[in-house]
GUVEX-911301 format. One line per 2 residues: number of its first residue (from 1); their letters; for each residue x, y, z of C-alpha. Coordinates in steps of 0.5 Angstrom, whole numbers, plus 500, padded with zeros to 3 digits. Layout:
BEGIN
NUM	a	X/Y/Z ~ ...
END
This chain:
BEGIN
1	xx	500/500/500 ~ 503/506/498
3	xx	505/512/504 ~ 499/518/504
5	xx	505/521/507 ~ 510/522/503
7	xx	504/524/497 ~ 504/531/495
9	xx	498/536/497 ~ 496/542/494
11	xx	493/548/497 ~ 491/554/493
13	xx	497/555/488 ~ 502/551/492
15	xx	503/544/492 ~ 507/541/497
17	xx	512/536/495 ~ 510/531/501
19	xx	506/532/508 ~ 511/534/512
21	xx	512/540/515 ~ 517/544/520
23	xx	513/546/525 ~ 516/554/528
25	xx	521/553/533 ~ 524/558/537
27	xx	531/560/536 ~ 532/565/541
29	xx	537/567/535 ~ 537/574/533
31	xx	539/581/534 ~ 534/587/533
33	xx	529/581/530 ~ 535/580/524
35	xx	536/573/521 ~ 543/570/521
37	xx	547/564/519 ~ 544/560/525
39	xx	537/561/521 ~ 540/559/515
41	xx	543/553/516 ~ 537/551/521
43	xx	532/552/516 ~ 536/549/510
45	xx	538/543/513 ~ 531/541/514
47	xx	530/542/507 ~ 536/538/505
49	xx	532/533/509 ~ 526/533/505
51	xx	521/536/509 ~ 515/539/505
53	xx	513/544/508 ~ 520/549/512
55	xx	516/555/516 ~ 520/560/521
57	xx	519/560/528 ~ 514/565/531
59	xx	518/572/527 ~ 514/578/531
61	xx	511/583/528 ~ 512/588/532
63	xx	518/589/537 ~ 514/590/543
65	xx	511/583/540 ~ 517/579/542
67	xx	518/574/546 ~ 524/575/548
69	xx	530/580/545 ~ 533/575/542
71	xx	526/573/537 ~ 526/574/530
73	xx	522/579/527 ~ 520/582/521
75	xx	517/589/523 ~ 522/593/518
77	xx	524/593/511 ~ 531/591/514
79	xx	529/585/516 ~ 527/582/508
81	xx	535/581/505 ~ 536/576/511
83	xx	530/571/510 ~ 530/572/503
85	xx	536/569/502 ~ 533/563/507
87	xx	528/562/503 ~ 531/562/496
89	xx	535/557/499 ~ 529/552/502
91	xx	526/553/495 ~ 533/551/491
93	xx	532/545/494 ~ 524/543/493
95	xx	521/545/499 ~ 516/551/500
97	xx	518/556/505 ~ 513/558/510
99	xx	514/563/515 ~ 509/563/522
101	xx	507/571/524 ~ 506/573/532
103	xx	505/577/537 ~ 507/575/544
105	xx	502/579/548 ~ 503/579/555
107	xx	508/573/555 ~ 513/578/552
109	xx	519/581/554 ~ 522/574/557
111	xx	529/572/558 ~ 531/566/553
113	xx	530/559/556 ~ 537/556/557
115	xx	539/563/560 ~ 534/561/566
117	xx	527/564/562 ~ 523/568/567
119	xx	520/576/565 ~ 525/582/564
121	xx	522/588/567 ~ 520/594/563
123	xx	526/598/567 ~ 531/593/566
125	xx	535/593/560 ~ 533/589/554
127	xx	526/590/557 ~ 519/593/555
129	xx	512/593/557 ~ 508/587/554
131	xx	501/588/551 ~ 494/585/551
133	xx	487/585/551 ~ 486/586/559
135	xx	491/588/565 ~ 493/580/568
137	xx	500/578/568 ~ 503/572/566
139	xx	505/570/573 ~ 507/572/579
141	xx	513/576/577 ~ 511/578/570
143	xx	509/585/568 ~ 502/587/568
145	xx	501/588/561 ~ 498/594/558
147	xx	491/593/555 ~ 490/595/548
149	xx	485/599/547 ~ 482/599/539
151	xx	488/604/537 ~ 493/599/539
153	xx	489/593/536 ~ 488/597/530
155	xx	496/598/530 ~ 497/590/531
157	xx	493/589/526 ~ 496/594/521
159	xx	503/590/524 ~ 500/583/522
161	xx	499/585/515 ~ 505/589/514
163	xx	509/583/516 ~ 506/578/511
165	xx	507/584/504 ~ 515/583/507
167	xx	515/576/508 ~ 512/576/500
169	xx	517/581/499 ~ 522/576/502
171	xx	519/569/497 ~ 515/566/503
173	xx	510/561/499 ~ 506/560/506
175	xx	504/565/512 ~ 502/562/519
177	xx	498/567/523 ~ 499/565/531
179	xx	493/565/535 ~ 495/560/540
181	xx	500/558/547 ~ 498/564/550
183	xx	500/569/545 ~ 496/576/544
185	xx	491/573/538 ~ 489/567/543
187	xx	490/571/549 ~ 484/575/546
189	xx	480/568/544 ~ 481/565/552
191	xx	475/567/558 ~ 481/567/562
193	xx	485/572/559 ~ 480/576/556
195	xx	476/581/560 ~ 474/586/556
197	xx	467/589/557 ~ 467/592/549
199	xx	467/590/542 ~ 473/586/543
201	xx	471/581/549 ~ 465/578/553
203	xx	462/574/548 ~ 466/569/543
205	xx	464/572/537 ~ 467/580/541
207	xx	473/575/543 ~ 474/573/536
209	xx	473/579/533 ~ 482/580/533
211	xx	484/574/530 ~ 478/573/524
213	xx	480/581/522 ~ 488/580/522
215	xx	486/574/518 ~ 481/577/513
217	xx	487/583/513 ~ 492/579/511
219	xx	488/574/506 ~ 486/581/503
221	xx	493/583/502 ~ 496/576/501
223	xx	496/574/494 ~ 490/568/492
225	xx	493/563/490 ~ 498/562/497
227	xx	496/559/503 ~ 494/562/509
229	xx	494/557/516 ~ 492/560/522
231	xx	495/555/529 ~ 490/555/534
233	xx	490/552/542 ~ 485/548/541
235	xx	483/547/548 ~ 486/551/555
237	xx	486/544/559 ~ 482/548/564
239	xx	475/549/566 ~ 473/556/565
241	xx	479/558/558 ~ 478/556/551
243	xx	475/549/549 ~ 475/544/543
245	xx	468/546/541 ~ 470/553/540
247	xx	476/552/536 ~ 471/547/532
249	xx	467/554/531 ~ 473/558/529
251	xx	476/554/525 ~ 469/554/520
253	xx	468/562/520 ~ 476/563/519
255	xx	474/558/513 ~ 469/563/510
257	xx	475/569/512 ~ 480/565/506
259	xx	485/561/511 ~ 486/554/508
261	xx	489/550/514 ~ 488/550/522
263	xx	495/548/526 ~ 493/544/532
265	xx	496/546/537 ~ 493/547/546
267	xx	495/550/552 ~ 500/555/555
269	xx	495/561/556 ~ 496/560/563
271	xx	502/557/568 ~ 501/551/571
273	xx	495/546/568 ~ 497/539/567
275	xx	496/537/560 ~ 495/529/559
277	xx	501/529/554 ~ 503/523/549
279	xx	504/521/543 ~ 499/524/538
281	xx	495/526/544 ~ 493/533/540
283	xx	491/529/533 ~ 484/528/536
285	xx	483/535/536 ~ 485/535/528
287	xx	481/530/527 ~ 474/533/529
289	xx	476/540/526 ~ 477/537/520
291	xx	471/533/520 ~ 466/538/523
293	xx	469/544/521 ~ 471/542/514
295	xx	478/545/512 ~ 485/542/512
297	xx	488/541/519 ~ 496/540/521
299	xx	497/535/526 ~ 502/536/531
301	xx	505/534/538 ~ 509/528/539
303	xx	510/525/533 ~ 514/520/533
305	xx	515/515/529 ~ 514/514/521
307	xx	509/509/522 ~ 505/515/525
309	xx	504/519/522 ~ 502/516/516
311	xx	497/513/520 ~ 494/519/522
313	xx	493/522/514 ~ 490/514/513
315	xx	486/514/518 ~ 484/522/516
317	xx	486/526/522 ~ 488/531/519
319	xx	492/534/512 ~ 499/535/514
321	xx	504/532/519 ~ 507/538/523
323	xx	513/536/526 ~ 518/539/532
325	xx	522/536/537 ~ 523/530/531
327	xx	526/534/526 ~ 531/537/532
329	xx	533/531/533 ~ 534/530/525
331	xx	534/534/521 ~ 534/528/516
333	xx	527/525/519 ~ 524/525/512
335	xx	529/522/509 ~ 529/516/513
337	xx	521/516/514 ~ 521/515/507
339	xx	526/508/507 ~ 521/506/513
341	xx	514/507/509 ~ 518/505/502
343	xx	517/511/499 ~ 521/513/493
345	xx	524/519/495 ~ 530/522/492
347	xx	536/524/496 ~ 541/531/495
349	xx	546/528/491 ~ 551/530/494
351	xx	549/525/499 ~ 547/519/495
353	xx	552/515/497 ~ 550/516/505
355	xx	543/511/503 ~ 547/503/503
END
């Protein structure tokens, strides 16, 4: 039987080679949001390793927006040669180059994990004052946010576009709206973190008013035949926060906004929530979006194994395998899926050698 995984899928104008993507992961890497040489051999390498799909980590789209100093960022012209020298090289080497856009909210201004992680105070260098929808800090320790009011929401909005026009500009073929683990857009989604009395909180059609207006903003200026995913928590983990059943009922009216695939991620709008974590314990949530709400969904989270992930497209969870933690450990896992499923897969030339 033949593998789903390594069969192309076309969205829109853009047919990616395979079904696996390169989830965005963090690099805590940059100066001033620049891209360097640790980005380019970071992304290139796992295009070189056959992934479909080589999104960036979450690049802000503001300075404030970042979640530590050390973020990439695409809030300036300046930042465009950097990447776009990236992407050309990802795209030389048959994959599609995405790029994920995000604003941190109130879970900005942090030190960077392997340096102890935690909040950098406004006062502090290399500090700022964190935004969102409502005046509650992360923890204890962090910085009450400033809540934006519809000035400052309309000038995120202008930043979420703003970004997306430079990363066209760039050549990225993909654009991944952040609106989960706790950053501005979700911040905005969640019961927990949205306490707004106006347009923009109380009801979920108020809450998501921020994430259907950044996307449908972004759809307009983002040409048609490219694709637009937006990445959800689909579930808080917690009574009382953002559950399955809302993501269900997003996804369909984001659906109608023009985005094409919904990366289903959960949790970290708040500190200290047990999540049942293990192998493929969010592809339920793929699954039920991609049923009930019908559009394309990504799969993410503990994917270990080639086998499983092509279960998961057999079995018609969901349209795309995103993969983390797998594909820093390896940057060649496509490759090596493809011998297990026995699925022909050309290899870089300059490697050939390496298959007997």
């Amino acid at each position: 039987m033949a593998s789903l995984l390594f069969t192309p899928l076309r969205l829109r104008g853009v047919t990616f080679r395979n079904r696996i993507a390169v989830s965005p992961m963090c690099q805590y890497s940059s100066e001033d949001g620049f891209a360097n040489d640790w980005h380019f051999v970071h992304l290139g390498s796992r295009a070189v390793g056959g992934a479909g799909l080589v999104m960036t980590e979450a690049t802000a789209v503001e300075a404030i927006g970042r979640i530590s100093p050390q973020d990439l960022g695409l809030w300036k012209d300046e930042h465009i040669a950097p990447l776009e020298r990236i992407v050309r090289f990802i795209h030389d080497h048959g994959a599609v180059a995405g790029i994920q856009l995000a604003h941190a909210g109130r879970k900005a201004s942090t030190v960077r994990p392997w340096e102890g992680g935690g909040p950098i105070a406004p006062t502090a260098k290399d500090g700022w004052k964190p935004a969102g929808p409502s005046p509650i800090p992360f923890d204890e320790g962090y910085t009450v946010p400033e809540a934006l009011d519809e000035a400052g929401i309309q000038r995120v909005t202008r930043a979420f576009v703003a970004a997306a026009e430079r990363a066209l500009k760039a050549g990225f073929r993909q654009v991944e709206l952040h609106a989960a683990h706790g950053y501005l857009l979700h911040e905005f989604l969640s019961p927990l973190t949205n306490k707004r009395t106006d347009r923009y909180g109380g009801s979920f059609e108020n809450r998501v008013r921020l994430t259907r207006e950044v996307v449908q903003a972004v759809r307009k200026r983002w040409p048609e035949e490219l694709p637009l995913f937006v990445r959800f928590s689909c579930t808080d983990w917690i009574e009382g926060g953002w559950t399955l059943e809302d993501s269900v009922a997003l996804a369909k009216l984001l659906k109608q906004d023009g985005a094409d695939l919904i990366d289903c991620s959960s949790g970290a709008i708040v500190p200290g929530v047990k999540i049942p974590a293990g192998p493929g314990y969010q592809t339920p949530f793929a699954e039920r979006i991609r049923r009930e709400a019908g559009i394309p969904t990504g799969a993410v989270g503990f994917i270990r194994s080639s086998f499983q992930a092509d279960h998961l497209l057999r079995t018609e969870q969901a349209d795309l395998v995103i993969l983390a933690r797998e594909l820093l450990r390896d940057p060649y896992w496509p490759l090596h899926a493809a011998r297990d499923l026995h699925a022909i897969v050309p290899w870089p030339p300059q490697y050939e050698r390496a298959q007997d």
